[in-house]
TORZAKOL-970769 format. One record per residue (C-alpha): residue number from 1; residue in three letters; x, y, z. Coordinates in Angstrom, 1 decimal, decimal comma. Layout:
SITE_NUM_ALA_X_Y_Z
...
! end
This chain:
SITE_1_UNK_0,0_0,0_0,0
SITE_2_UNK_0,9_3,5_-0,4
SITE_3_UNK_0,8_6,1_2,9
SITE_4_UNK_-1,5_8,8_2,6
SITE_5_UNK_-0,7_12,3_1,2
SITE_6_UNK_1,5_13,9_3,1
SITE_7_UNK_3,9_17,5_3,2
SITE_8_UNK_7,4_16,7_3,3
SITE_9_UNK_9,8_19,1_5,0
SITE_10_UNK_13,7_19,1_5,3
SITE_11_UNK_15,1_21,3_7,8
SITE_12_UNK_19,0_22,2_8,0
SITE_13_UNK_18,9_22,9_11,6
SITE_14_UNK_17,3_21,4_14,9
SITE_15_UNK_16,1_24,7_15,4
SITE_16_UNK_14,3_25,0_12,2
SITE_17_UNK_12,9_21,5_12,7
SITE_18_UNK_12,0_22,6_16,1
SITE_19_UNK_10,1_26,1_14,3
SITE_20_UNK_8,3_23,5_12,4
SITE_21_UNK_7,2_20,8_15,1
SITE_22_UNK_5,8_24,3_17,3
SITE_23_UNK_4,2_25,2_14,1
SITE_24_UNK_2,7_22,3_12,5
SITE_25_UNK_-0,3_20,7_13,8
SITE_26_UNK_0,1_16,6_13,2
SITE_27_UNK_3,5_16,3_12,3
SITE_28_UNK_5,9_14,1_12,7
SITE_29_UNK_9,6_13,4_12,5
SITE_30_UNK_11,3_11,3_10,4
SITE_31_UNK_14,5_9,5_11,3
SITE_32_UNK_15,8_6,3_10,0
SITE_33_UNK_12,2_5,7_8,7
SITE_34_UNK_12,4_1,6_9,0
SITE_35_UNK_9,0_2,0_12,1
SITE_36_UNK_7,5_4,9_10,1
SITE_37_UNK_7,6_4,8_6,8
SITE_38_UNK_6,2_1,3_7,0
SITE_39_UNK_3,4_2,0_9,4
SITE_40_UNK_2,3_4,8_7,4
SITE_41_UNK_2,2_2,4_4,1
SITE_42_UNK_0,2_0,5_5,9
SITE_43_UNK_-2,2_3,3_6,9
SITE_44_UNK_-2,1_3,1_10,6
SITE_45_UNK_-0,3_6,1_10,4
SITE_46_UNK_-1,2_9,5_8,7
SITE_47_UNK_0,9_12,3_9,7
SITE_48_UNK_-0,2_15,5_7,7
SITE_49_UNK_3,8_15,9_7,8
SITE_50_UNK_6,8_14,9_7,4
SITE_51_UNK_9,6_17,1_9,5
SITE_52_UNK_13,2_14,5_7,8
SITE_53_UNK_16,3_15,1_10,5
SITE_54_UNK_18,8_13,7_8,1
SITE_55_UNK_19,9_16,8_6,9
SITE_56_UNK_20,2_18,2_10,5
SITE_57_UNK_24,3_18,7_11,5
SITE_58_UNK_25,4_17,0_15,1
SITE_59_UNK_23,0_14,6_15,7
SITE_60_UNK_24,9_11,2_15,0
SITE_61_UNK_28,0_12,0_17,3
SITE_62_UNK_29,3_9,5_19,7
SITE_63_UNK_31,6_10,3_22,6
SITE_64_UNK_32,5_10,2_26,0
SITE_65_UNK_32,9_12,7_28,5
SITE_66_UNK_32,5_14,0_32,1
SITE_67_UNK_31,8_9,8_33,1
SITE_68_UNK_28,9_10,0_30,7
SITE_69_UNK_28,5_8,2_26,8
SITE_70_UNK_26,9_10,9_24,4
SITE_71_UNK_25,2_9,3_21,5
SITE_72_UNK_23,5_11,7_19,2
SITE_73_UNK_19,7_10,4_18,2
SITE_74_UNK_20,7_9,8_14,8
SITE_75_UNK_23,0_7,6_15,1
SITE_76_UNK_22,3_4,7_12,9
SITE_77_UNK_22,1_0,7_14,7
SITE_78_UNK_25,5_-0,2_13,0
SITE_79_UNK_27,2_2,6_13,8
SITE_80_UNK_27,1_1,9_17,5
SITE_81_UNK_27,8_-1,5_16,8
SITE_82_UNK_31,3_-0,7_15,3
SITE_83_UNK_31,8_1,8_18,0
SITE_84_UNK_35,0_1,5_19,5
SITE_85_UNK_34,2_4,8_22,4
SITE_86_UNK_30,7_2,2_22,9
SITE_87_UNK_32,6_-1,2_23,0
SITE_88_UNK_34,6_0,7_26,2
SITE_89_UNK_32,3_2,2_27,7
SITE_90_UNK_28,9_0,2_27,6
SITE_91_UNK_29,2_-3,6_27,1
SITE_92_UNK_25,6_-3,6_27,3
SITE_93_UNK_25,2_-1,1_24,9
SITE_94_UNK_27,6_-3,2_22,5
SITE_95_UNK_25,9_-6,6_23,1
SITE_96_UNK_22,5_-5,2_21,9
SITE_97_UNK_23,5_-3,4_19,2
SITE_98_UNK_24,5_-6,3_16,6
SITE_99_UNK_21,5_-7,9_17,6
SITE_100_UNK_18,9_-5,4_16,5
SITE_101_UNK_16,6_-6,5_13,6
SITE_102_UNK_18,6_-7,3_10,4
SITE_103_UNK_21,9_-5,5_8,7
SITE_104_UNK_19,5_-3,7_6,4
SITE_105_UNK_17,3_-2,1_9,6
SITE_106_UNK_20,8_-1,8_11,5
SITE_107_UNK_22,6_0,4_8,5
SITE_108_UNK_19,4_3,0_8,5
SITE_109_UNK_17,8_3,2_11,7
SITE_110_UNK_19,0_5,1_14,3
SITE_111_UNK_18,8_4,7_18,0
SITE_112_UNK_16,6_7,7_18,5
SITE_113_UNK_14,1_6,6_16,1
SITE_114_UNK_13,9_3,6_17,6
SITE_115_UNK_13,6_5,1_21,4
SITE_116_UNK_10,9_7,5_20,3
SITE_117_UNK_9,1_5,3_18,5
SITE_118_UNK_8,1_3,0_21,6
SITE_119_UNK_7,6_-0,2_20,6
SITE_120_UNK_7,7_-2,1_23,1
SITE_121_UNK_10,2_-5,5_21,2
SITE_122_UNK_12,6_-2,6_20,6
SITE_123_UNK_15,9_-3,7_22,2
SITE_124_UNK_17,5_-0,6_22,9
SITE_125_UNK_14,6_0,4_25,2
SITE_126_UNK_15,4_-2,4_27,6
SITE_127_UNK_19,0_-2,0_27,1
SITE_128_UNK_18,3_1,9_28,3
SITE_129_UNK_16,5_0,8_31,2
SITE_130_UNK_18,7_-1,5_32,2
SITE_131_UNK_22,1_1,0_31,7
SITE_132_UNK_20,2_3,8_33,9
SITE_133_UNK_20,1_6,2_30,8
SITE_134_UNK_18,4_9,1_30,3
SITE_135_UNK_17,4_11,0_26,8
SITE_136_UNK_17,3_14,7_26,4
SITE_137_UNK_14,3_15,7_24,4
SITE_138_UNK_14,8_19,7_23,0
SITE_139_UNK_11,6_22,0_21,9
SITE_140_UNK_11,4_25,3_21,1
SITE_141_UNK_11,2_26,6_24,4
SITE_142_UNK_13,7_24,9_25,9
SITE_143_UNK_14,9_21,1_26,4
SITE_144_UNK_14,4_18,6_29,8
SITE_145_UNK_16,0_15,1_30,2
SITE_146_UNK_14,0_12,4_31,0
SITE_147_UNK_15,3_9,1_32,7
SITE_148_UNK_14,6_5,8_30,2
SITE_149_UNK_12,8_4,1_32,9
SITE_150_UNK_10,2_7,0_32,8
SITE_151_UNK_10,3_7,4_28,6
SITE_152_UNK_7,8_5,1_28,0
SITE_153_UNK_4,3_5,2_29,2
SITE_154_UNK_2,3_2,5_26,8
SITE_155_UNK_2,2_0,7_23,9
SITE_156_UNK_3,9_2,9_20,8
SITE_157_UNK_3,2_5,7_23,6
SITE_158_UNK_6,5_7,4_24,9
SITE_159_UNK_7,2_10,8_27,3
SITE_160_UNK_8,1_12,9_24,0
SITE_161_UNK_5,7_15,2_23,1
SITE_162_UNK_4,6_16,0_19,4
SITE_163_UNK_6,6_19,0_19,5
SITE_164_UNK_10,0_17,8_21,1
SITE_165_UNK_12,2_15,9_19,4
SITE_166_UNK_14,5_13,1_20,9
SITE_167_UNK_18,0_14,6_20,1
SITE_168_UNK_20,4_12,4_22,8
SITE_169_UNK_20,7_9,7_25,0
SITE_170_UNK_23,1_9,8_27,9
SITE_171_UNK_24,2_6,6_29,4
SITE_172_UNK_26,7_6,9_32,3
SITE_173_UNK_29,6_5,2_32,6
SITE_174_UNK_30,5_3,1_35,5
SITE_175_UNK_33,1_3,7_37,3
SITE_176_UNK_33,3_0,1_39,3
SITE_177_UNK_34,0_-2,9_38,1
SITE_178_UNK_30,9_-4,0_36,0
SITE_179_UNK_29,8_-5,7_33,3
SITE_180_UNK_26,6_-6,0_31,1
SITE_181_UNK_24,6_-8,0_28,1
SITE_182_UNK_21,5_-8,3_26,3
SITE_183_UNK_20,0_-11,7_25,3
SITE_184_UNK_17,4_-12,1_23,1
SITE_185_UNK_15,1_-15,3_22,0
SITE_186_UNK_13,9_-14,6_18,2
SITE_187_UNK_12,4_-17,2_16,1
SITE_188_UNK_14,8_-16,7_13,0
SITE_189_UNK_17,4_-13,4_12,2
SITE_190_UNK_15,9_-10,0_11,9
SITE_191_UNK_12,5_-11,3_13,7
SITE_192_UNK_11,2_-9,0_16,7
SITE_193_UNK_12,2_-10,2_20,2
SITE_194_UNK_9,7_-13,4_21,7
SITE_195_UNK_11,6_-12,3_24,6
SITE_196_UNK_14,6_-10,3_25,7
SITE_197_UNK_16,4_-9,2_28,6
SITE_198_UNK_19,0_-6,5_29,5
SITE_199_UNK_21,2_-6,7_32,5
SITE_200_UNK_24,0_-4,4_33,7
SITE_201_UNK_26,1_-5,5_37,1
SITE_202_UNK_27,9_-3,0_38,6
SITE_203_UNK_30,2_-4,6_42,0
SITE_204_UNK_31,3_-3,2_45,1
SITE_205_UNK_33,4_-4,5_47,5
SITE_206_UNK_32,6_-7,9_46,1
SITE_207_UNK_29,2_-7,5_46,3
SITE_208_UNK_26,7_-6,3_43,6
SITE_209_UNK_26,7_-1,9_44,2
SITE_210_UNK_24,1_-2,0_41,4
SITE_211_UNK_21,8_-4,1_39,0
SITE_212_UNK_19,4_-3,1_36,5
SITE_213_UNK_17,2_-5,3_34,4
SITE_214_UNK_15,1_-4,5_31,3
SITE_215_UNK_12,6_-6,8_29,3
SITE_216_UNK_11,6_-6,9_25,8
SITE_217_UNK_8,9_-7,9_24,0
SITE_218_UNK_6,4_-9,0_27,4
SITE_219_UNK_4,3_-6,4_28,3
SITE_220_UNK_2,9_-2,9_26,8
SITE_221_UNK_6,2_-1,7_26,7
SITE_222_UNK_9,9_-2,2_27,5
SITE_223_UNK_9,8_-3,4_31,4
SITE_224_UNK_11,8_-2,0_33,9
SITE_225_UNK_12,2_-4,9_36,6
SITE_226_UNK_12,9_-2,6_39,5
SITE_227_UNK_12,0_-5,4_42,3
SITE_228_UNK_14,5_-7,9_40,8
SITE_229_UNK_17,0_-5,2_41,2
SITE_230_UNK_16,0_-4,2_44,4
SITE_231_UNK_16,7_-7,8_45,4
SITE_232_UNK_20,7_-7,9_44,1
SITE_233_UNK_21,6_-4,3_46,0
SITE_234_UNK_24,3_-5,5_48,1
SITE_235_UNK_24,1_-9,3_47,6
SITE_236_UNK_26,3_-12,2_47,2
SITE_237_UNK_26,5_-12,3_43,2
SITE_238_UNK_26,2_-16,1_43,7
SITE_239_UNK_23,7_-18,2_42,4
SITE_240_UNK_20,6_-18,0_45,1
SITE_241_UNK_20,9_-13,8_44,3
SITE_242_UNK_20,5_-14,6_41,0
SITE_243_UNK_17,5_-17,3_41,4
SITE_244_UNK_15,8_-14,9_43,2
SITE_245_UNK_16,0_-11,6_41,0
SITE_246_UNK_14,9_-14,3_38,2
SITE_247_UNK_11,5_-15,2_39,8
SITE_248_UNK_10,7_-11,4_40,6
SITE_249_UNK_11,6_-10,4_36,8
SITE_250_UNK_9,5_-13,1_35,6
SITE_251_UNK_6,9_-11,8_38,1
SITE_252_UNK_7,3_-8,2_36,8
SITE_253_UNK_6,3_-8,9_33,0
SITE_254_UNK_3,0_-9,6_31,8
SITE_255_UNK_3,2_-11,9_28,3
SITE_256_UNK_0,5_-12,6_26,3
SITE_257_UNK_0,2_-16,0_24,6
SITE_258_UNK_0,8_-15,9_21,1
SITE_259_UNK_2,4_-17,3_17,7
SITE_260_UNK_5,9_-16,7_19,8
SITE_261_UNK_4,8_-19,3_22,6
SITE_262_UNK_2,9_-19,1_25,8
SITE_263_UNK_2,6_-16,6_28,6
SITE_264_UNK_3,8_-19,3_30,6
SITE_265_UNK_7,2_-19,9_28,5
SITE_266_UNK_7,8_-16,5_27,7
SITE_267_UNK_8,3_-16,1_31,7
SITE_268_UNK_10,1_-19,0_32,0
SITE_269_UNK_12,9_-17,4_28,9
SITE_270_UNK_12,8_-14,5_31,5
SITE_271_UNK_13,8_-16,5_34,6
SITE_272_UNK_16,6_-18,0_32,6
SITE_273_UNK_17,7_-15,5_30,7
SITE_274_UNK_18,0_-13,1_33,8
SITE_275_UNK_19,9_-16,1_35,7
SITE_276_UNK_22,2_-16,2_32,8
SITE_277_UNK_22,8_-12,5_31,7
SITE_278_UNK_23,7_-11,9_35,7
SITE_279_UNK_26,5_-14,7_35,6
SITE_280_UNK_27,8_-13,8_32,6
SITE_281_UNK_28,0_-9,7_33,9
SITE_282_UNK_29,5_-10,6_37,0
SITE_283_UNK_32,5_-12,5_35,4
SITE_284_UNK_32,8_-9,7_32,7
SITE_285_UNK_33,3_-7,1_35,9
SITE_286_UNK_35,3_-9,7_37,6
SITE_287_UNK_37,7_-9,8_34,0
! end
């Protein structure tokens, strides 16, 4: 199918894109285009505009500074993947990025695309949770950042409003000894998540300082397993700690049955996978 008519606009600067989102009533902002463009062919989507951010200077930078990883909303999926300021600072961040949809998806779309848009089998939400990052959203007016465990608020529903745009997320940098990965259960290469779970370990003393724990792909949107973490503040990283903050996460997320497999299994995957991503954190911060 074709999308419906549309006006296309392609600003030079954020601030003109900004100009236009404050002065253009349904709009919306095109990135990477590999959610949008195809929800729009298929009619569930019918901006009366286009505002295209490809043109716009500064917004695909990477870096790290001050303790903090800078990674400008455009930048495309396989661009952090190759990342070498990523790969040291985030090994969360670096396990999810090869695994996003398929190299055609990964060499267009961009991280900020795929934040805004708010789906909730989007692996970088979870991977955001899990990381304690935080995006800065810019209007007009002004900008505000907003933590990743507050971004999103329901299905394909996130914190930015229609005229903000999501211009960079921040992820801090540990500074103990830590570790993270992403695992993720698909049905073949490139398919959306059945399940998927972030985890990020940082240790202290021996003992777990701080845990956080994402999910994909089992609820309305990306689930931030804050109980499971509460459970691994100041434990033992052994393998009862790691039982336990499994059963909690499982208990967090609410599956549906479906082509993917049951609500039943798709909690089990949880309990596993959140057993298995902790081990394998807490030898990469032991490393």
């Amino acid at each position: 199918m074709l999308p419906a008519r549309f006006e296309y606009h392609r600003p030079g600067t954020l601030e003109e894109a900004l100009g236009l989102l404050k002065s253009l009533e349904d709009a919306k902002v095109l990135a990477g285009g590999q959610s949008l463009i195809p929800v729009m062919k298929l009619r569930f989507s019918a901006p009366a505009y286009l505002v295209d951010l490809n043109r716009v200077p500064g917004l695909d930078g990477i870096e790290e500074a001050g303790g903090v990883l800078r990674i400008g909303a455009m930048a495309r999926h396989n661009q952090i993947a190759g990342s070498d300021v990523v790969e040291a600072s985030s090994g969360l961040l670096a396990s999810t990025a090869p695994q996003i949809a398929d190299p055609l998806v990964r060499n267009l779309g961009t991280i900020g695309g795929s934040l805004a848009h708010g789906d909730p089998a989007g692996d970088w939400g979870s991977a955001m949770i899990a990381a304690g990052a935080s995006v800065v959203l810019h209007r007009a007016s002004g900008e505000r950042e907003v933590p990743a465990s507050e971004l999103f608020v329901d299905l394909f529903t996130t914190a930015v409003e229609p005229d903000e745009v999501l211009a960079e997320v921040r992820v801090p940098v540990p500074t103990a000894p830590s570790g993270g990965t992403y695992l993720k259960l698909e049905r073949k290469i490139g398919d959306f998540a059945t399940v998927g779970v972030a985890v990020q370990v940082e240790m202290s003393n021996g003992t777990i300082g701080r845990a956080g724990i994402g999910l994909t792909g089992v609820g309305s949107t990306n689930i931030h397993a804050a109980e499971a973490e509460a459970s691994l503040a100041g434990a033992e990283p052994n393998e009862a700690a790691f039982v336990e903050a499994g059963r909690l996460a499982a208990a967090a997320a609410n599956p549906v049955t479906d082509v993917r497999g049951s609500a039943e299994y798709k909690r089990h995957v949880i309990d596993v996978y959140v057993r298995r991503g902790l081990a394998r954190a807490v030898e990469m911060a032991r490393t």
